[in-house]
C-alpha positions as CSV (number, residue, x, y, z in Angstrom):
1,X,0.0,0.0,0.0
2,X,2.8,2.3,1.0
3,X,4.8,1.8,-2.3
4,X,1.0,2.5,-4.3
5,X,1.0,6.4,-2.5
6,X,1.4,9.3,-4.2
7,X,5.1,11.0,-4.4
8,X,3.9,14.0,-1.8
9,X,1.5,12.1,0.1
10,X,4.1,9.8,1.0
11,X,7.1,12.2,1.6
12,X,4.9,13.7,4.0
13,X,4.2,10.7,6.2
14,X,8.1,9.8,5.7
15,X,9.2,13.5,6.8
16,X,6.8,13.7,10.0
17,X,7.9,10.1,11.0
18,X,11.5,11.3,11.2
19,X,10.7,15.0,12.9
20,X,9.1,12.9,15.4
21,X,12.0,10.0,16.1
22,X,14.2,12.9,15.9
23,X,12.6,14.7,18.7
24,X,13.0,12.2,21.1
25,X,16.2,11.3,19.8
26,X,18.0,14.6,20.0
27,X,16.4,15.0,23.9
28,X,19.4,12.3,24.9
29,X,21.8,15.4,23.9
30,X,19.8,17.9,25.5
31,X,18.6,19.7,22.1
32,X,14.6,19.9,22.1
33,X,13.7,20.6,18.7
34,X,10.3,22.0,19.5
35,X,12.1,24.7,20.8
36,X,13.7,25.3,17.2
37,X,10.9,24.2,14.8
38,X,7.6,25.1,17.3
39,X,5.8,28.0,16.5
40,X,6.1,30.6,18.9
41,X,4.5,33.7,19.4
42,X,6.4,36.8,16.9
43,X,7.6,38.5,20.3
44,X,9.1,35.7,22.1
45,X,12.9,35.4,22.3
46,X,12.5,31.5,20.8
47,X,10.6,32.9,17.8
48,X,12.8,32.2,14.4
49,X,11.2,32.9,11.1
50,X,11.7,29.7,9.8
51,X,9.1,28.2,12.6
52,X,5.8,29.1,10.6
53,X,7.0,26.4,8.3
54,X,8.4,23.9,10.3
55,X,6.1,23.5,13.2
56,X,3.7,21.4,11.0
57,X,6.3,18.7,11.1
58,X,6.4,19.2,14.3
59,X,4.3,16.5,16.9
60,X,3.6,16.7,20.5
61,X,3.4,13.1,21.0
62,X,2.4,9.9,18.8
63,X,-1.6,10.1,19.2
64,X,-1.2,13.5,17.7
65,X,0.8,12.5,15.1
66,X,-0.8,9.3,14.1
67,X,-3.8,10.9,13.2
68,X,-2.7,13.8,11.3
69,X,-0.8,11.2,9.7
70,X,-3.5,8.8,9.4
71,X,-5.6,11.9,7.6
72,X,-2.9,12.9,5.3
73,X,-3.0,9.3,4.2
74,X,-6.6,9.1,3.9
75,X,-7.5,11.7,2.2
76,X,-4.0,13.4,0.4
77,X,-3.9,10.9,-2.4
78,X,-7.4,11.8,-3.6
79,X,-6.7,15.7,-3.8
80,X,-2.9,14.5,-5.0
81,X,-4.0,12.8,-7.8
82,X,-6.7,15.4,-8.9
83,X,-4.7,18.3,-8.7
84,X,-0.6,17.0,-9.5
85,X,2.1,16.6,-6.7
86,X,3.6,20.2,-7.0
87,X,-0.2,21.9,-6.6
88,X,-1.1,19.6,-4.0
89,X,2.8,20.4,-1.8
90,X,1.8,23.5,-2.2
91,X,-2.0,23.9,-1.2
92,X,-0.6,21.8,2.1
93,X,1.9,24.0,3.1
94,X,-0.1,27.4,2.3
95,X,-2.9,26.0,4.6
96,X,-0.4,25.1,7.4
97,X,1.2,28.6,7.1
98,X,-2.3,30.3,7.2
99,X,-3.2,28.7,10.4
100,X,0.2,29.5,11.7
101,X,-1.1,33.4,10.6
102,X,-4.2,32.5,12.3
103,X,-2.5,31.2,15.5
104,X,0.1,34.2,15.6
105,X,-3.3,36.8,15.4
106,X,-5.3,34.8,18.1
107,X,-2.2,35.0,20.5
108,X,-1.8,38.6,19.9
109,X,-5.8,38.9,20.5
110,X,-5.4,37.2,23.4
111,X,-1.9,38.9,25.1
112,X,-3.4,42.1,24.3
113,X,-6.6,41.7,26.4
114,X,-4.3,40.8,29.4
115,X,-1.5,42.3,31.9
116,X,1.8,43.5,30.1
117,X,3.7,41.5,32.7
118,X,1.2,38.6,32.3
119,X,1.5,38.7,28.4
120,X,5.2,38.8,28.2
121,X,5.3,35.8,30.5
122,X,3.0,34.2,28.8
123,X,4.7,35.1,25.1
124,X,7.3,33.4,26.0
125,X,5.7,30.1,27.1
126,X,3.3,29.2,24.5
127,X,4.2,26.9,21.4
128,X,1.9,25.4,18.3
129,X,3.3,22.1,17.2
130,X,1.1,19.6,14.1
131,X,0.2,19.2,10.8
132,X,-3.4,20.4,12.0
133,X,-4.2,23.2,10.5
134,X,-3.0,21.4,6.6
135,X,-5.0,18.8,8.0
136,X,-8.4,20.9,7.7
137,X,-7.0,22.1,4.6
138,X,-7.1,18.8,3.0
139,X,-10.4,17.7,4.8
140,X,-11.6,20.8,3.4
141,X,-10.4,20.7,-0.2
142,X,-11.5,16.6,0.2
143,X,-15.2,17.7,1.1
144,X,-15.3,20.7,-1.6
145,X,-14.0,18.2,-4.7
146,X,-15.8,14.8,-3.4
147,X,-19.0,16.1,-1.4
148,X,-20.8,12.6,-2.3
149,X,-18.0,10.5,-1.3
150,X,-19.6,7.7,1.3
151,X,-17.1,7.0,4.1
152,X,-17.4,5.8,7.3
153,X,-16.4,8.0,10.8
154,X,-14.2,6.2,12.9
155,X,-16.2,3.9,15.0
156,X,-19.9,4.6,14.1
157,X,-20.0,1.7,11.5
158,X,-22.8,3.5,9.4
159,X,-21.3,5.2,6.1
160,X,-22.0,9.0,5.5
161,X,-21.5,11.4,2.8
């Protein structure tokens, strides 16, 4: 099955599988690589412009990654193979940057409604890590291209469209 995925569809799977197993292989030499590829807020001293990218390779622990995974490989190929691997790449990663715009504005929302000293503390703590927000991209695109698909939702054996 895995050698029958499309070329993007699979690279993604392959490149979050190693993000992850490199997290918790690079905490034995005291290097946490959420604090390098998490998305932190634009004012906090561990914010690096490459994060908006690279925290959506990024996993908290393996539920969360198993099913971002498990959706990408449900639903990618479909949209991969309608649209071309290059279109496709890039439709993912614009959705998973928009959300990182989305989760950059909400944080600055949210820190402005609250103490300066509270809000630079708090700046400082807060991280986004997870393909989710390509995720609803491609459940999104999947539901606007296929709306009559029938599939079933996890455990409620009756199919929907």
């Amino acid at each position: 099955m895995f050698r029958n995925l499309p070329q993007v569809t699979k690279n993604l799977l392959i490149i979050n599988a190693i993000v992850f197993l490199a997290k918790y292989t690079f905490v034995r030499y005291q290097i946490d690589l959420t604090t390098y590829l998490g998305l932190h807020y634009l004012t906090a001293a561990d914010f690096h412009f490459w994060q908006p990218l690279t925290y959506m390779f990024m996993h908290a622990n393996f539920g969360h990654l198993f099913f971002n995974m498990f959706a990408v490989l449900m639903f990618g190929p479909a949209l991969e193979e309608r649209w071309g691997s290059r279109r496709f790449l890039i439709y993912y990663l614009v959705t998973g940057l928009g959300a990182a715009v989305i989760q950059e504005a909400t944080w600055a929302i949210t820190l402005s409604q609250i103490s300066p000293l509270y809000a630079s503390v708090y700046a400082n703590q807060v991280v986004t890590v997870g393909a989710s927000g390509a995720v609803f991209g491609i459940l999104l695109a999947f539901a606007w291209f296929f709306p009559d698909v029938r599939m079933f939702i996890l455990f409620i054996p009756i199919p929907i469209r």
